[in-house]
C-alpha positions as CSV (number, residue, x, y, z in Angstrom):
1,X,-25.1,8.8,17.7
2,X,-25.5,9.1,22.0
3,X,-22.7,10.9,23.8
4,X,-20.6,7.4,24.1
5,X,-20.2,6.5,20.3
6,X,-19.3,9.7,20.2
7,X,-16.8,10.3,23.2
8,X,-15.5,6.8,21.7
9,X,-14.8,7.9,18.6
10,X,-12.8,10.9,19.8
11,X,-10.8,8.3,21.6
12,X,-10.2,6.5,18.7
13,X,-9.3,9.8,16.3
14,X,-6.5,10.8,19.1
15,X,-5.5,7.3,19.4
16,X,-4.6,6.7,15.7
17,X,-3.5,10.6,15.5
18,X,-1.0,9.8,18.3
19,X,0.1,6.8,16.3
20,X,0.6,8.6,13.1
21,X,2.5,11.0,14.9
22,X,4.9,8.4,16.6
23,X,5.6,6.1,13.6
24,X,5.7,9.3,10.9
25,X,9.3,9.9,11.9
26,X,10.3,6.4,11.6
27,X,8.6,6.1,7.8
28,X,10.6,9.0,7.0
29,X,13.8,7.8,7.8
30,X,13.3,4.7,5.7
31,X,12.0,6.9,3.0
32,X,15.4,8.7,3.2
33,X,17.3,6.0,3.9
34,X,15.9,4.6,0.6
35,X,16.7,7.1,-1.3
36,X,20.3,7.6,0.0
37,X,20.9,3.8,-1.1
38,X,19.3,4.8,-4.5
39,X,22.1,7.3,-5.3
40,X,24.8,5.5,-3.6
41,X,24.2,2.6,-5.7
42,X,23.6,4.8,-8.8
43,X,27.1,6.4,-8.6
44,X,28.7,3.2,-8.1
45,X,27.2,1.8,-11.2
46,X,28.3,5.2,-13.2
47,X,31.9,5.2,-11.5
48,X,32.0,1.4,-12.9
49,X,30.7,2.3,-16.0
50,X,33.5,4.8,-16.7
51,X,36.1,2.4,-15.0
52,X,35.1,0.0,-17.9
53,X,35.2,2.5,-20.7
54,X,38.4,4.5,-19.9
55,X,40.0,0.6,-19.4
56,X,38.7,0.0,-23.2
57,X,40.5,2.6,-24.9
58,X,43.6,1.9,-22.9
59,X,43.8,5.3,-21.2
60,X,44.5,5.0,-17.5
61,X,41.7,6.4,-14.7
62,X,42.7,8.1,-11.8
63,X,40.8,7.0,-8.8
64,X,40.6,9.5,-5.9
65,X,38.8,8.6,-2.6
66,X,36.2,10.5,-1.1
67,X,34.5,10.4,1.7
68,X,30.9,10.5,2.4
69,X,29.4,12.3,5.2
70,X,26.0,11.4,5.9
């Protein structure tokens, strides 16, 4: 390799490094976001689940409402 191909490929490293370090932050917000929804939606399912066996052996649920802070 002559001084260009390798000057260009230097370019190309720190281009693609530059990238990566712009859209990382973005990926890991999805990523998180992700698995936010994950849990949210698993508690839901488990709150519904015990709504629907508590109603089945006639005993009545209290139901408190709580707030998420994200």
């Amino acid at each position: 390799m002559n001084g260009n191909q390798i000057e260009g490929l230097v370019g190309m490293v720190l281009v693609l490094g530059i990238l990566v370090l712009m859209a990382l932050p973005s990926v890991l917000g999805v990523l998180r976001d992700r698995r936010l929804d994950r849990q949210i939606r698993e508690a839901r399912q488990l709150r519904e689940a015990r709504r629907t066996e508590g109603a089945g052996r006639g005993r009545k649920t209290e139901h408190r409402r709580t707030s998420v802070i994200a």
